[in-house]
Every structure is written in structure tokens, then in C-alpha cells.
Phi, psi and omega in degrees: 000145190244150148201124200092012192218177166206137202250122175290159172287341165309305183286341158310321174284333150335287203285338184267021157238337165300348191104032193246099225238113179300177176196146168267347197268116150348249180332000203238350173307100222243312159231143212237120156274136213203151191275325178200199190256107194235142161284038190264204162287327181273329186278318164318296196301308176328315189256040146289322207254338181060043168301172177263146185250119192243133147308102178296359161288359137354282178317281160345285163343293162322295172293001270190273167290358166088359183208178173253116163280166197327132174288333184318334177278005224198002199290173171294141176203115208237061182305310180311341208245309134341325184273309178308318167285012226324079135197210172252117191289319149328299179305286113044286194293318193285333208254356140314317157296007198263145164338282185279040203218192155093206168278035179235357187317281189257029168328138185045027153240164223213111198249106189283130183238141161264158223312313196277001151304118207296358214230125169275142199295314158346272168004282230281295205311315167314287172319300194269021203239280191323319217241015146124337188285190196230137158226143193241151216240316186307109189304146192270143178215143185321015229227291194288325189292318183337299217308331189205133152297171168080003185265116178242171175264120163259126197217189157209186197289333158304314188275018176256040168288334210265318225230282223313331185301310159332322197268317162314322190250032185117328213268171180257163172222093254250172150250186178295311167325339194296291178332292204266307194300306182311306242236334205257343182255314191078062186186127147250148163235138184281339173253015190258121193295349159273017156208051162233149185251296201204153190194157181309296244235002173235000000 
């Protein structure tokens, strides 16, 4: 699977005689080629699946020499985008194998996005989908988050006729970064204030 890159049908054809079978599907993605470490869907939903991340000159190479080579000569590495996100992409990839990480990241939690969210909800239902969650449409209220744990809010500064009464009763109110940063590190934090919108203690 390419994101960000685009493959001629020559090469394509190269790679599928080499055994190399494209996907459009996230999940079904075994290697994924990419110019850098981009936050799109597809490179989010991929790293559920923990593929190896490629430098498309992978590719190139590869058709070059007639057969495909090791990907370890080839991973993909993005320092500025490691540095904006301050962390490690490597590191990151390992800990997607991990039990809980992976398509198990957010296993059994359920994420309410309210209407003004800047992110399209699609994305996000894909992404958090991919890594084992639930995403909800229905606006959240002290009623529904009591009713079950494991329920947060993804909201923003627009919506906040909606969270504040929430804020009141405790709850913390996240942005859309809690989401693409957890999925894109594969670690959420829950405490990193750029993806707290409004909380009891700011």
C-alpha cells in the first residue's frame, strides 16, 4: 500500500510478478510506502496492523534487482515530523506489536466527538476503529458518559456550550490529537496538554 507516493502501472506490474499484491485496505497492509510520516488514513489505519514502514526507493531498488529486498535497508525515518511530535518512529512500530497496542490500542473505549469538530469524522471513526474503539456522534452528556466507563469526549473551543456543563461534573475534554497522536506513537497520553481542550484543574 502507497500513501503519498503514487506507483506507475509499469511498476506495479514489476512488483506484482515479484509476488507483490497491492491494497487499498489498511488492514490487509504488510508494507506500507510513504515519502514521510504523514497523518493521513491510511498511514494511521496501517499502524494497527504494525507493517513494515518504506522509503520508496524500496521499491525502485527492488524492481532494479529482480527480487525484493530486505526491508531493514529501506525503513522509512522523518526526523522533522519525529521532532514535531517528539517522539520515535521506530520505537512507535515496536510497541504496535505489542498485545495491547496495535489493533488493541483502544480496545473497549468509546469516544464522543462533538458536531464542530475540525477533523473529519469519517478519518477518525476509520483510525479508531482500526485500533480496536468506538466512535460516537450522539452529543455526550453527565447522563451517558455515568452510564459506562472508558467513555471520553473529543470536542474543541467551539463546542463548548456542550462540555462545559462536563467540565463541571469532573470530566476532562480532549481534542482530536489525544486520537491521531495515540495512534500515530501508539502510547496515549492522556496527560499531554496538547490534546486537552478544557479539564476540572485548567
Amino acid at each position: 500500500m502507497t500513501t503519498g507516493v503514487t506507483l506507475s502501472d509499469e511498476v506495479i506490474k514489476s512488483l506484482s510478478k515479484m509476488g507483490v499484491r497491492m491494497t487499498a485496505k489498511p488492514t490487509d497492509c504488510t508494507h506500507l510506502v510513504a515519502r514521510g510520516i504523514v497523518r493521513t488514513e491510511k498511514f494511521l489505519c496501517a499502524m494497527s496492523v504494525s507493517p513494515y514502514v518504506l522509503k520508496e526507493e524500496w521499491v525502485n531498488m527492488s524492481i532494479r534487482s529482480g527480487k525484493l529486498l530486505p526491508e531493514h535497508d529501506y525503513l522509512l525515518s522523518d526526523a522533522a515530523a519525529e521532532r514535531k511530535w517528539n517522539f520515535k518512529f521506530s520505537e512507535a512500530l515496536q510497541r504496535s506489536k505489542q498485545k495491547d497496542r496495535g489493533s488493541q490500542l483502544f480496545k473497549q473505549l468509546t469516544f464522543y466527538l462533538t458536531p464542530k469538530v475540525p477533523i473529519d469524522s469519517k478519518l477518525l471513526k476509520a483510525v479508531v476503529s482500526s485500533a480496536g474503539g468506538q466512535v460516537q456522534s450522539t452529543v455526550p452528556t453527565v447522563r451517558i458518559l455515568k452510564a459506562k466507563g472508558n467513555r471520553f469526549v473529543i470536542s474543541c473551543p467551539e463546542d463548548a456550550s456542550i462540555w462545559r456543563p462536563l467540565v463541571e461534573e469532573g470530566y476532562q475534554i480532549y481534542s482530536t490529537e489525544l486520537i491521531l497522536q495515540a495512534v500515530l506513537k501508539q502510547d496515549i497520553e492522556w496527560d499531554n496538554t496538547e490534546c486537552i481542550v478544557a479539564g476540572p484543574n485548567s
